[in-house]
N, C-alpha and C positions, 0 to 999 in steps of 0.2 A: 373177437371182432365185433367191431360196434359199426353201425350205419345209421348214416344222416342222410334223411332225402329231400332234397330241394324242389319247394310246391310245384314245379312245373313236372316233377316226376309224380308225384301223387294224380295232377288233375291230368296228364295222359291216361294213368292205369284208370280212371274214374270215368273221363270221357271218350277212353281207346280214341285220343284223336290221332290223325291219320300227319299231322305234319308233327308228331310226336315220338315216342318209343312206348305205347302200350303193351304192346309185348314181353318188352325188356324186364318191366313194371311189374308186370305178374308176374314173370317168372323170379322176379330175385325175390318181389313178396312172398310166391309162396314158398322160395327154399329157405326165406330166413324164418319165418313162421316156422316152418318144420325143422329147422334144426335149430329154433329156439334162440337167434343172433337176435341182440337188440338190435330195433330197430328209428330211429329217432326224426320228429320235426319240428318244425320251431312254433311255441302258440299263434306267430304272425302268420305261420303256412295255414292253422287252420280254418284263421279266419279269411281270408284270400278261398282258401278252398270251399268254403262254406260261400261265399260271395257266387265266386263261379261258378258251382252245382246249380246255385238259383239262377243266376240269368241264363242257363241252358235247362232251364223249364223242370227243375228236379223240386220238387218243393214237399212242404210238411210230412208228411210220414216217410214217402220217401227218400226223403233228403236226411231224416233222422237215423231210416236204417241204415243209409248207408257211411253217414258219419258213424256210427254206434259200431258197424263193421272194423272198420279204420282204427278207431282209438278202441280196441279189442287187439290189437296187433301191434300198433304203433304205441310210442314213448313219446311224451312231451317232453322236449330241451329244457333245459334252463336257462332263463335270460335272466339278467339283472342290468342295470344300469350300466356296471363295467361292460358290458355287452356290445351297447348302443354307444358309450366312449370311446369302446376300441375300433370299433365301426368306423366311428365320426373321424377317427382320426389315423385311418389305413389310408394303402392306396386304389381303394376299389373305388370306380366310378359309376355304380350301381350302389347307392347306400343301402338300399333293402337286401340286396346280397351280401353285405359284408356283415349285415347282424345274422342274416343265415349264417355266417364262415364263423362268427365269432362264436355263434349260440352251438355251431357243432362241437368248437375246441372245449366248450364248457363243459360241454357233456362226455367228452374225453371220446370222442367217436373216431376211427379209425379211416375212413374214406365221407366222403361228401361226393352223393349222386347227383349229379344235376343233366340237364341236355345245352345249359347254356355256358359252356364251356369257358365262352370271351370274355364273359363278366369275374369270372374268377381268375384270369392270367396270374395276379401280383399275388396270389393265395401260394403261402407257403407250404410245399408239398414235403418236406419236413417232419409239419407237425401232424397234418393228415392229408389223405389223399383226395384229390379232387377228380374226379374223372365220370363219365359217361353210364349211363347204365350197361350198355355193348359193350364197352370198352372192360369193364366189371365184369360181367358175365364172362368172357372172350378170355381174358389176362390173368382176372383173381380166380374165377371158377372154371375155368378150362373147358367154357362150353362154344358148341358151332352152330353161329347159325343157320339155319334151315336144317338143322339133327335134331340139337335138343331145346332151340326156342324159335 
């Protein structure tokens, strides 16, 4: 099993915001950490992610450790050009999500986590799975919430 997480899943678990799934976040991070599943994002989620840590007042050392955290666990996707092609010329109408959709298929990843579900409709769930991180927890890993997250 491989996982793709979509930067708005990272910047919940980073900023536990509360119109988020923080929760969710930590807990699939730390069971795939412990049971050693890769885990994957796109170099455009880091820089997004690094953007956002600073304008919610996280800066110089701490904003290192806790990137330095992150890519200690996480995989960087592969993107190439075919990437940003196959993007350009899907039917998603979020372009930044569709090189997320593309960079997960690169990486041969098995589900795409995300919370914004709408923006990926036209994603072929075929080739990997697109779904929620509850939705994830709930389905793939047979957990309950308010039990065991």
């Amino acid at each position: 099993m491989r996982l793709f997480l979509d930067t708005n899943v990272l910047v919940d678990h980073a900023l536990i915001r509360k119109t988020g799934r923080p929760y969710e976040a930590e807990f699939i991070l730390d069971w795939a950490a412990y049971h050693e599943i890769p885990m994957f994002v796109s170099p455009g989620c880091i820089y997004t992610f690094v953007y956002l840590l600073q304008k919610h007042g996280i800066k110089e050392e701490a904003l290192k450790q806790q990137l330095s955290f992150y890519l200690e666990v996480l995989n960087i996707s592969h993107v190439d050009s075919q990437c940003f092609a196959d993007g350009l010329q899907s039917d998603f109408t979020d372009v930044e999500d569709s090189f997320q959709y593309f960079s997960a298929l690169r990486s041969n990843c098995d589900f795409l986590l995300t919370t914004n579900l709408t923006d990926f409709r036209c994603a072929d769930n075929a080739n990997i799975t697109v779904t929620s991180p509850l939705n994830f927890l709930i389905t793939v890993l047979k957990k309950q919430k308010g039990i065991d997250f």
